[in-house]
C-alpha positions as CSV (number, residue, x, y, z in Angstrom):
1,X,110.1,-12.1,51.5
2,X,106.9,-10.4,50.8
3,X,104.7,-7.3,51.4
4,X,103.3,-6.7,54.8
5,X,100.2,-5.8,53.4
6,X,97.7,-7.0,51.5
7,X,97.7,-5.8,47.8
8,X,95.1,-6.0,45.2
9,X,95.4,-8.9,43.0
10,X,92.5,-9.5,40.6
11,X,94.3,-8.0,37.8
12,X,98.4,-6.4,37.8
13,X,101.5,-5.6,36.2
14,X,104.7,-6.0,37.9
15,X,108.2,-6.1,36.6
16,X,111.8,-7.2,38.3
17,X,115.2,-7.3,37.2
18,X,117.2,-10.2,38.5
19,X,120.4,-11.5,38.5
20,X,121.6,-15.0,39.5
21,X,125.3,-15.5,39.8
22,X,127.7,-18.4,40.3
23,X,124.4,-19.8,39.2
24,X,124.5,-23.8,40.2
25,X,120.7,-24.3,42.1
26,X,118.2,-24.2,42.9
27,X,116.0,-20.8,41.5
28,X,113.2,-18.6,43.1
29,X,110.1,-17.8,43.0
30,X,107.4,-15.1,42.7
31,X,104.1,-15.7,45.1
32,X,100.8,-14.5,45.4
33,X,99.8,-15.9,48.2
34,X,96.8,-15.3,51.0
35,X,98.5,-16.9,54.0
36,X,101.0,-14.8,55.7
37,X,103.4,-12.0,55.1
38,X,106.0,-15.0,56.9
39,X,104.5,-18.3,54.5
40,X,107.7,-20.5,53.5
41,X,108.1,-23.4,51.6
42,X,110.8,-26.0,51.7
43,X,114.2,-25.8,50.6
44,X,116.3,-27.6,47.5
45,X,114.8,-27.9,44.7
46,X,111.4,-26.8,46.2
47,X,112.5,-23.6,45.7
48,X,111.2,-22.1,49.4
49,X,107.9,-22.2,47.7
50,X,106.5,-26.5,47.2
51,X,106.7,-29.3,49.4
52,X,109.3,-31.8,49.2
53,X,106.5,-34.5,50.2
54,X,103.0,-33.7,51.8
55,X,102.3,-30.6,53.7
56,X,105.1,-28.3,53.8
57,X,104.7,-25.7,51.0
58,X,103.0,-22.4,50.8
59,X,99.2,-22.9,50.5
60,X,96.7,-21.0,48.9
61,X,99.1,-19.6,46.3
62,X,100.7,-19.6,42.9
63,X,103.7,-18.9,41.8
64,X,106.1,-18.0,39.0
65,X,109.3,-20.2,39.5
66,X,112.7,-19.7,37.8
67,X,114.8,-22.8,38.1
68,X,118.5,-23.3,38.4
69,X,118.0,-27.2,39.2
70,X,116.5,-30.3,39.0
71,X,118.7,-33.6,39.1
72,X,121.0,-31.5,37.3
73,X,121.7,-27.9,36.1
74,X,118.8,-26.3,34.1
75,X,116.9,-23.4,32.9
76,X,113.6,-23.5,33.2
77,X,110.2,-21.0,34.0
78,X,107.1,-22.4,35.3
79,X,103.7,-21.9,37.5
80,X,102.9,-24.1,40.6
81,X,99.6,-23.6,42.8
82,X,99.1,-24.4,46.4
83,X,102.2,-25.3,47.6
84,X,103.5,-28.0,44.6
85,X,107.1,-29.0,44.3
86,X,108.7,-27.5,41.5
87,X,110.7,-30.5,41.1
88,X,108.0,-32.9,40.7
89,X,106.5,-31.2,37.7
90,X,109.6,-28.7,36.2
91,X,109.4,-25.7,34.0
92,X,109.8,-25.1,30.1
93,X,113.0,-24.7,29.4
94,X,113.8,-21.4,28.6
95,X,117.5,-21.7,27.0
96,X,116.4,-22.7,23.3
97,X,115.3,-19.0,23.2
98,X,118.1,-18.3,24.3
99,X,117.4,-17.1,27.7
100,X,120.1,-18.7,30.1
101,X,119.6,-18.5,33.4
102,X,123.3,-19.7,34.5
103,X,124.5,-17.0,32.2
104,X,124.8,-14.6,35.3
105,X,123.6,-11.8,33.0
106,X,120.5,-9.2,34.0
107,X,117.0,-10.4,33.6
108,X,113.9,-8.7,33.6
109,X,110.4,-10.3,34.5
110,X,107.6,-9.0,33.0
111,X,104.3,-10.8,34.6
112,X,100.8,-9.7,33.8
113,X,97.5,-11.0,35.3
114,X,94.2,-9.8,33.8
115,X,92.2,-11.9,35.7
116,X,92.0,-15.0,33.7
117,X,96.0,-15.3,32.2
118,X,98.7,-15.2,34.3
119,X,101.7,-14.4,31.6
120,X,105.2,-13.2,31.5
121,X,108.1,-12.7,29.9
122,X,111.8,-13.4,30.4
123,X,114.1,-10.5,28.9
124,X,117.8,-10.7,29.1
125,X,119.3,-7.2,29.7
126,X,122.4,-8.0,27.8
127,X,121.6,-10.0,24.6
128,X,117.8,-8.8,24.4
129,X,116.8,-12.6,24.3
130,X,113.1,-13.3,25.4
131,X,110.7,-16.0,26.3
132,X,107.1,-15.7,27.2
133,X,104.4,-17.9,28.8
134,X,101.6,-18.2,29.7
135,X,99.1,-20.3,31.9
136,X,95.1,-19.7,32.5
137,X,94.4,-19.3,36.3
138,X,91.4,-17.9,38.8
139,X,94.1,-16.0,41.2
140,X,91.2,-14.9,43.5
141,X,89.5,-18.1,43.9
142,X,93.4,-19.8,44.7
143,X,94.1,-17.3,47.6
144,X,90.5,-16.7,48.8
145,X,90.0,-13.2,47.6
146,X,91.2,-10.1,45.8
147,X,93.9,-9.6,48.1
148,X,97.2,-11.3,48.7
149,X,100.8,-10.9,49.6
150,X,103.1,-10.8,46.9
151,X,106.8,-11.8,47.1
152,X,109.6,-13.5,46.4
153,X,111.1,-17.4,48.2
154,X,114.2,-19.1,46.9
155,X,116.2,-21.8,47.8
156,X,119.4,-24.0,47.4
157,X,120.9,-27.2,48.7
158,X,124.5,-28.7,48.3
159,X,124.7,-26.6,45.2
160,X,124.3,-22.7,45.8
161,X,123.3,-19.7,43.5
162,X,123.8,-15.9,44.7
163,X,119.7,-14.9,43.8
164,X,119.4,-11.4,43.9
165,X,115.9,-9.4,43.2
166,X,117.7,-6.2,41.4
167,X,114.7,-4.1,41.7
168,X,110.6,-4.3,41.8
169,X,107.6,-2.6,41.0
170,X,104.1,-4.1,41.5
171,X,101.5,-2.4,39.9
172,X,97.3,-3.2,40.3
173,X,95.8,-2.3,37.0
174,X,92.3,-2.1,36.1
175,X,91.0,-4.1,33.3
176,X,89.7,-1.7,30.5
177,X,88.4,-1.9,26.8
178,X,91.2,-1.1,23.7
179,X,90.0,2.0,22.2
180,X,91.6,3.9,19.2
181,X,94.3,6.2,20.5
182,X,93.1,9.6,18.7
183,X,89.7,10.9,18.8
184,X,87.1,9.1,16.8
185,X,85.9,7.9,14.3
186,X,88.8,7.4,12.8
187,X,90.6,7.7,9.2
188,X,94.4,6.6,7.7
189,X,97.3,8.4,6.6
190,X,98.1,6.9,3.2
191,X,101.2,4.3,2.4
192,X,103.2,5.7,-0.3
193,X,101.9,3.3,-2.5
194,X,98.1,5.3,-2.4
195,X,96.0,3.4,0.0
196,X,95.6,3.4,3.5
197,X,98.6,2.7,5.5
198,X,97.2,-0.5,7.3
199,X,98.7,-3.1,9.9
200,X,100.2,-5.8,7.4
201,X,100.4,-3.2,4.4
202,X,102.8,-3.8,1.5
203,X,104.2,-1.4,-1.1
204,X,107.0,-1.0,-3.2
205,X,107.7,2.7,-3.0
206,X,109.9,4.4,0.0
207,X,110.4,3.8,2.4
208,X,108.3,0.3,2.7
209,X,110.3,-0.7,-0.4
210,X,108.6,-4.5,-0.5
211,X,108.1,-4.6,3.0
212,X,105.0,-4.8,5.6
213,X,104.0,-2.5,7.7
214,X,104.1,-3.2,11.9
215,X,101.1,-0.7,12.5
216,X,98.2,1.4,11.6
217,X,98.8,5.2,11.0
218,X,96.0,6.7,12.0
219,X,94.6,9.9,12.5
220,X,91.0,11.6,13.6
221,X,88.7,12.5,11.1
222,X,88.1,16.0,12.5
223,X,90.3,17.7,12.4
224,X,92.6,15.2,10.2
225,X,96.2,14.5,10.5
226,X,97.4,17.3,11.9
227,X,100.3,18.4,14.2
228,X,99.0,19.0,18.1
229,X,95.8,16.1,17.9
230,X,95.5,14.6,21.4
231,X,96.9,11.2,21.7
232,X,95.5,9.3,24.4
233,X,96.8,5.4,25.8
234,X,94.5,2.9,24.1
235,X,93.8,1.1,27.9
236,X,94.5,0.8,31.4
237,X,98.0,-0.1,32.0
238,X,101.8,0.9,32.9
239,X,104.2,3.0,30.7
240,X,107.1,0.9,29.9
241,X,109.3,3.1,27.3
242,X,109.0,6.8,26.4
243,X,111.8,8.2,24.9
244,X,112.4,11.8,22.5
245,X,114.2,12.7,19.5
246,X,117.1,14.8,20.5
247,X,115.6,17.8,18.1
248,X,117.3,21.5,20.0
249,X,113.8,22.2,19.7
250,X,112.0,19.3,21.5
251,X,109.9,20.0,24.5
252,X,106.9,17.9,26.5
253,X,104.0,19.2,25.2
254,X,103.7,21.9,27.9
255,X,107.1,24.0,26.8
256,X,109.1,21.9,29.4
257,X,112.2,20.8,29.4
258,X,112.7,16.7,28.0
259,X,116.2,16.8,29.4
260,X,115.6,13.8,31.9
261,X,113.9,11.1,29.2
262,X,115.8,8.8,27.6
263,X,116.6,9.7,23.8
264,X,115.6,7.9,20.6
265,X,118.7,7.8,18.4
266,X,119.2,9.3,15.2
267,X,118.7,6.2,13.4
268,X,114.9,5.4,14.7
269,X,112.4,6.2,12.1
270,X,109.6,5.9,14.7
271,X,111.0,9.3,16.3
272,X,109.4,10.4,20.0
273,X,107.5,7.3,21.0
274,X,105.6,5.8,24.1
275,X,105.5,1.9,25.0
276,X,102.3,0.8,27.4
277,X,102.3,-2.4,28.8
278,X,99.1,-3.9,29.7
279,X,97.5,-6.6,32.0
280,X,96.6,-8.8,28.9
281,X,100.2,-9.3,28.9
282,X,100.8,-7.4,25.2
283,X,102.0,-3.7,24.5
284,X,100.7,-0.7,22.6
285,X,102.9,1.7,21.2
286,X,102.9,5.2,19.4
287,X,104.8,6.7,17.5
288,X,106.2,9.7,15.6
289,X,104.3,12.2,18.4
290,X,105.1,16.1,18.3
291,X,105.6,15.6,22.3
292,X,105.3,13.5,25.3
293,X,102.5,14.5,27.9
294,X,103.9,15.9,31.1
295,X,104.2,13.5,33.8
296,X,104.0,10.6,31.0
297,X,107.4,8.6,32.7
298,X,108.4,5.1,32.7
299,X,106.4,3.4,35.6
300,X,103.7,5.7,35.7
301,X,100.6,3.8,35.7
302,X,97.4,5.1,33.0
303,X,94.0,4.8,32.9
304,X,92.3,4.2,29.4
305,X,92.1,7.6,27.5
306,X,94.6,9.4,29.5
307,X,96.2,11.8,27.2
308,X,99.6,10.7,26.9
309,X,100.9,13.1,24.1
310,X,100.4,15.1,20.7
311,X,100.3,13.7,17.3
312,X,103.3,14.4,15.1
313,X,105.4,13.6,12.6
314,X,109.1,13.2,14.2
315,X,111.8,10.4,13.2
316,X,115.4,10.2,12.6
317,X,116.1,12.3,15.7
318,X,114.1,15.3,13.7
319,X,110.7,17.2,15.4
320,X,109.2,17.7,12.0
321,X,109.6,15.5,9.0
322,X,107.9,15.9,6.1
323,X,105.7,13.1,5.7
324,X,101.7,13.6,6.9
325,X,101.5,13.9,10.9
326,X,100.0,11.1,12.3
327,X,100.0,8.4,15.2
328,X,101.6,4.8,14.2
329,X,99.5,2.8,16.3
330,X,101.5,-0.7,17.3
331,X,100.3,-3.6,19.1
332,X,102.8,-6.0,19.9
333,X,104.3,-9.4,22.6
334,X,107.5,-7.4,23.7
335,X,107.9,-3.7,25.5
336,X,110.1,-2.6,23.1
337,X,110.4,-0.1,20.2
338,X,111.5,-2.5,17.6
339,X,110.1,-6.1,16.5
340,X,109.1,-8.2,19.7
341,X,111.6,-11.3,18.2
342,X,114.4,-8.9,18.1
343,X,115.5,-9.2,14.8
344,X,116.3,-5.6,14.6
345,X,113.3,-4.1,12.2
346,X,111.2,-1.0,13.4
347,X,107.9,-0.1,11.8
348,X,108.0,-2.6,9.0
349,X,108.9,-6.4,8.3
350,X,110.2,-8.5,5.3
351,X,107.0,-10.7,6.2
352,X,103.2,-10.6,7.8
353,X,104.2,-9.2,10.7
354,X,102.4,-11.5,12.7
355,X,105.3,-13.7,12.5
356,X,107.0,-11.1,14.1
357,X,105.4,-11.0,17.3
358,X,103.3,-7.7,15.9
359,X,99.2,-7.9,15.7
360,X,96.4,-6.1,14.3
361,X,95.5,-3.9,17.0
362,X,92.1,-4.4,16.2
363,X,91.9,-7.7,17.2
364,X,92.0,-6.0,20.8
365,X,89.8,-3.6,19.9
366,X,87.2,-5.8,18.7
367,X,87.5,-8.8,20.2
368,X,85.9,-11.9,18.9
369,X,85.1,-15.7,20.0
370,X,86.1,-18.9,18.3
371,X,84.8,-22.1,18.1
372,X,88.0,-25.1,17.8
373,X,87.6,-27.0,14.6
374,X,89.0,-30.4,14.0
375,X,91.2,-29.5,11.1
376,X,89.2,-30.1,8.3
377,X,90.8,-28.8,4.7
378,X,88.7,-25.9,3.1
379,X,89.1,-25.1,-0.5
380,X,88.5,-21.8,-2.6
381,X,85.6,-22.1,-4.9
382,X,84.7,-18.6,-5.3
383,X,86.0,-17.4,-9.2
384,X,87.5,-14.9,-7.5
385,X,90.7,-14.3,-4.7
386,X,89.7,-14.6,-1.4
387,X,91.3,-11.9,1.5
388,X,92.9,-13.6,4.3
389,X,92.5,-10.9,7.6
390,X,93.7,-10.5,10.9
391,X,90.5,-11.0,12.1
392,X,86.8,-13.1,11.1
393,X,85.7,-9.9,9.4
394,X,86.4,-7.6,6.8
395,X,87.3,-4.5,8.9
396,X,90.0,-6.2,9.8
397,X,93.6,-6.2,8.4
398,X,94.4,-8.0,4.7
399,X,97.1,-10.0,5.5
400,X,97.0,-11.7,1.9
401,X,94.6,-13.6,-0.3
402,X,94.3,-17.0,-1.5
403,X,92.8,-17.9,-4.9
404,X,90.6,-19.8,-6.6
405,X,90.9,-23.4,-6.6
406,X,93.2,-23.4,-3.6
407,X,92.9,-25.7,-0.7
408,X,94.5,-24.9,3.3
409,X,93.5,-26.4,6.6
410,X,90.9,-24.6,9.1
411,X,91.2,-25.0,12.5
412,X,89.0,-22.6,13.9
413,X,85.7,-21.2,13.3
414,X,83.9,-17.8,14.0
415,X,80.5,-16.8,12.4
416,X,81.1,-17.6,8.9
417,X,84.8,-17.9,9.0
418,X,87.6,-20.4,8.9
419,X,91.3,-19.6,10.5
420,X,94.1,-21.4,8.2
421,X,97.7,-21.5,8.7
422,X,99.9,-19.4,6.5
423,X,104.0,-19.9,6.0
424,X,106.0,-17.3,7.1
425,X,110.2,-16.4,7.1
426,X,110.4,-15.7,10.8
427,X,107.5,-17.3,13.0
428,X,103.8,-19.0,12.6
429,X,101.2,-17.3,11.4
430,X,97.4,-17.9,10.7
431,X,95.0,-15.6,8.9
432,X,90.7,-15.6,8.1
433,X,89.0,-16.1,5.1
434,X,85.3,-16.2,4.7
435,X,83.3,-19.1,4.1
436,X,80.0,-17.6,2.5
437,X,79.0,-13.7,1.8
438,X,75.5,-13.8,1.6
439,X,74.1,-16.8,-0.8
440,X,77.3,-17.0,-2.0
441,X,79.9,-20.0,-1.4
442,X,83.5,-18.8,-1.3
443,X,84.9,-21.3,0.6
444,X,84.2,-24.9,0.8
445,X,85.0,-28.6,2.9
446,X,86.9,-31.1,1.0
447,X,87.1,-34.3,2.9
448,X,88.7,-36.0,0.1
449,X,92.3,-33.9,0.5
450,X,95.1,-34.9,2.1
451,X,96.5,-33.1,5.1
452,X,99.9,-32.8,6.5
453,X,101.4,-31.7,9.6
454,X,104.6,-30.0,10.4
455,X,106.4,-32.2,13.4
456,X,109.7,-32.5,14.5
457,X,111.4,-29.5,12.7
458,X,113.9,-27.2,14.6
459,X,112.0,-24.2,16.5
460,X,113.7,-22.2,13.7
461,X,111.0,-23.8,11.3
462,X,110.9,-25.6,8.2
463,X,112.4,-24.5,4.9
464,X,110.1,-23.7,1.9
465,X,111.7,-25.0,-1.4
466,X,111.0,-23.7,-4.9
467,X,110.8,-27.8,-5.9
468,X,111.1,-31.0,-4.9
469,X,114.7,-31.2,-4.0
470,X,116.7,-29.2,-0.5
471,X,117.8,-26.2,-3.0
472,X,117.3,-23.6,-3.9
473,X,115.0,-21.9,-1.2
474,X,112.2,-19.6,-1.5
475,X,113.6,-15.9,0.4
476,X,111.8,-12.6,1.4
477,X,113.4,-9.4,0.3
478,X,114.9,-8.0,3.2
479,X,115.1,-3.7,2.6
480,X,115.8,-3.4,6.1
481,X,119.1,-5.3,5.8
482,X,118.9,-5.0,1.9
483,X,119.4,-8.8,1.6
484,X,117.6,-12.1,0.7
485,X,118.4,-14.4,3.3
486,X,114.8,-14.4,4.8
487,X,113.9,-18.4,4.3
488,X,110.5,-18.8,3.9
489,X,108.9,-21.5,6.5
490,X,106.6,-23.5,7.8
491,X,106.1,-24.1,11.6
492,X,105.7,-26.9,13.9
493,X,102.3,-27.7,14.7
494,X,100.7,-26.4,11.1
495,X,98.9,-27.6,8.5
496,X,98.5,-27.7,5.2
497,X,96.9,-29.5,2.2
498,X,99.2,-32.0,0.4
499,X,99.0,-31.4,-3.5
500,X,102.2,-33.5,-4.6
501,X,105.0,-36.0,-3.0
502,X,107.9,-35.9,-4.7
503,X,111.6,-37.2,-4.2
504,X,110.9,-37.2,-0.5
505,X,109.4,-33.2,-0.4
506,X,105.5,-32.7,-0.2
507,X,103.8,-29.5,-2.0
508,X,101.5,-27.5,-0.4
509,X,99.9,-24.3,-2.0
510,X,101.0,-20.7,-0.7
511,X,98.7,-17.8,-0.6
512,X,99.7,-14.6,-2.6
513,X,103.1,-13.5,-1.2
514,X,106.3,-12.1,-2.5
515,X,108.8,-15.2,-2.3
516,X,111.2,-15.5,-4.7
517,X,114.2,-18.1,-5.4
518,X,117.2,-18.0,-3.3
519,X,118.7,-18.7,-7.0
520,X,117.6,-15.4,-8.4
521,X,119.4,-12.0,-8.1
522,X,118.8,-10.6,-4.8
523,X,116.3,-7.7,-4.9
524,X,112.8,-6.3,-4.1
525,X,110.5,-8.0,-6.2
526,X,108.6,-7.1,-8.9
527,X,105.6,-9.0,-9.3
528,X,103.9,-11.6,-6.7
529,X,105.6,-15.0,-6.2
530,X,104.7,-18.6,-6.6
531,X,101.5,-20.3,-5.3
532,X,103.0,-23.3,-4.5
533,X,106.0,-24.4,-2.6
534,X,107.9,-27.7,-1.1
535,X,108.7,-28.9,1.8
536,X,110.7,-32.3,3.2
537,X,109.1,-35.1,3.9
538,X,110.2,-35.6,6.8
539,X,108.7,-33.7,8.8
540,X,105.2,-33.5,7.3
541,X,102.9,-36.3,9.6
């Protein structure tokens, strides 16, 4: 089943929602493909899409494949070219994040191309579970030119599957620079702990109360944070969510009536708010605007710098708050209004939010290259802390600091930089620190150290202990859930420098963080937490 016609495919967005039921075998697929609008593959486990042997499947292609089958009931996404048998080279599996695709509940695909990544993301509609992917790929040069037909081909054999392809949208989408959202240059609303109210920023005063913050409230110098500033989309792309506080007085920013949009309940504190998805595959959001922009819908696509609404300062189902109007600028893996890992947190985290699936926005705005380093350990010789940011210079985010004497593993370079791995309660994280400022050494190789390697741990990560035994843990305060059950981990495929074995755990030094002891009373913390931590053996390579 595809399109007629040709459509543009150097760069896209399209979303479906499917459901599979009585879900035995085999799967589907989606195609871009520059053969014909009639191209069919073979059956089975081929999907309608590969080639069981030889000739047979859909040439000058690639597809996205969702399979139901192979030898025996799975769940699994993948990305064939040309024609290749799913079965001979199967999927991830895609049920460990809890995406089932037996479960015979709604799923929505999310795919993105922007002309050099072919991503998606699997969302099911009932439990809110995800998995994302991704695969470089040179579309264009596969199908033998911009245009293609795009559709769908499944399959099944002695076992069946009722496949059905809920709804579609297929959107071409420019690729365009990130740009602030408000008019330039730019300044901050404060955090109510003083300063600047950064991505990653953590305070102890309401209503962060020892938390970080998701985003960057921002707001344009001239005329300041005001009510009615324009707020534009940050790039080219597709409006995924806009939804408006049910205020009596709310209206789109013309007078109009917001009757038709979905409404932001009570309990959000990020009040009328707009989610862009984009052909890099990750979303924008902002939030807290006085009013959405006529004609600003779910679906519609945007150009960069579209005006898309009016700064503000609603929440809680409220217009006008109190606090200072501004724009809460989000970038983030998931089209949603909350964290992208679905933990249920909205504007701030009990950890770097990195590990939540959030970024600094700047990182988009100011992109940057890398050079891979073979990890080589790095050690702080500066008599000073060292900032670890977002980003491989200092107008990027402070996601923490690391201090003197310290020793991490870099495995990445830019400029004078070096990326390091950092723990984290809820996913892997890694930050930047500089090398030299300068004349100035900060930072320093130490061949002599002794590196380990998470391997082997569950995908939930490994536990950070305050010693060298299994108990007690080192937690995160948790004020959104106003608990301390936030473990404190490290993540398969990290490193660290080894300062200590002990009883069968290895220490490794932590940068400055607010962990305390699962031991101690539960409650936000009052002073910074340990530098070092333990972890088993067992898993350290």
């Amino acid at each position: 089943m595809f399109f007629n016609s040709l459509v543009n495919v150097q760069s896209f967005i399209t979303d479906f929602n499917f459901q599979l039921t009585n879900a035995h075998a085999d799967g589907f697929t989606f195609v871009i493909q520059g053969d014909s609008p009639t191209a069919l593959g073979e059956g089975g486990e081929s999907l309608g899409y590969g080639a069981t042997s030889g000739a047979g499947g859909i040439g000058n292609s690639v597809a996205v494949g969702f399979q139901l089958y192979t030898g025996s009931e799975v769940s699994r996404t993948g990305m064939w070219m040309d024609g290749a048998s799913p079965a001979a080279t199967p999927g991830t599996d895609t049920a460990s994040s809890g995406v089932n695709l037996h479960s015979g509940n709604m799923m929505n695909a999310h795919v993105t191309y922007d002309g050099t990544t072919l991503a998606w993301i699997i969302t099911d509609r009932v439990t809110q579970a995800s998995f994302g992917t991704s695969f470089p790929v040179d579309i264009p040069s596969l199908i033998g030119g911009n245009a293609g037909y795009v559709g769908f081909t499944g399959s099944t054999g002695a076992l069946t599957a009722t496949q059905d392809i809920v709804s579609w949208t297929y959107n071409p989408v420019a690729i365009a620079p990130f740009a602030w959202p408000v008019d330039t240059p730019v300044t901050y609303a404060s955090s109510p702990c003083g300063e600047a109210n950064d991505y990653a920023t953590y305070c102890s005063n309401n209503p962060i109360f020892g938390q970080y913050h998701t985003g960057i409230d921002i707001c344009p110098q001239s005329p300041g944070c005001a009510v009615g500033n324009p707020v534009y989309a940050s790039s080219t792309g597709v409006v995924e969510v806009a939804m408006v506080v049910s205020d009596s007085t709310e209206t789109l920013c013309d007078g109009s009536s917001d009757s038709f949009y979905q409404v932001n309940g009570n309990g959000s504190n990020l009040g009328n708010a707009i989610v862009i998805a984009h052909p890099n595959g990750k979303f924008t959001l902002y939030g807290h605007l006085d009013c959405i922009w006529p004609g600003i819908v779910p679906g519609v696509a945007v150009d960069a710098g579209a005006r898309i609404g009016n700064m503000g300062h609603s929440a809680f189902g409220h217009r006008l708050q109190t606090f200072t109007a501004h724009t809460h600028f989000e970038t983030k893996d998931r089209g949603v209004l909350g964290d992208p890992t679905n933990r249920g947190y909205s504007g701030y985290t009990s950890d770097v939010p990195d590990g939540y699936g959030y970024h600094d926005a700047r990182t988009f705005l100011n992109p940057f290259t890398t050079t891979t380093l073979a990890p080589t350990a790095v050690k702080v010789v500066a008599s000073t802390a060292q900032s670890v940011r977002a980003g491989p210079d200092a107008s990027f985010a402070l996601l923490s600091s690391i201090t003197p004497s310290q020793e991490y593993v870099a495995t990445a370079t830019s400029g004078a930089w070096y990326r390091i791995d950092l723990p984290n309660v809820n996913g892997p994280v890694a930050g930047w620190v500089e090398g030299t400022s300068g004349t100035q050494t900060l930072i320093t190789l130490d061949s002599t150290a002794t590196q380990i390697q998470i391997s082997g741990a569950s995908s939930s990560g490994l536990a950070v202990e305050v010693g060298a035994s299994s108990s007690p843990d080192l937690v995160s305060w948790d004020q959104t859930f106003s608990n301390c059950v936030q473990i404190v981990k490290i993540w398969n495929g990290q490193r660290f420098v080894r300062i200590a074995n002990q009883n069968g755990f290895d220490e490794l030094y932590l940068p400055v963080n607010y962990y305390f002891s699962s031991g101690s009373a539960c409650g936000e913390p009052a002073a910074a937490g340990p530098s070092t931590g333990w972890a088993s053996s067992s898993f350290l390579e």
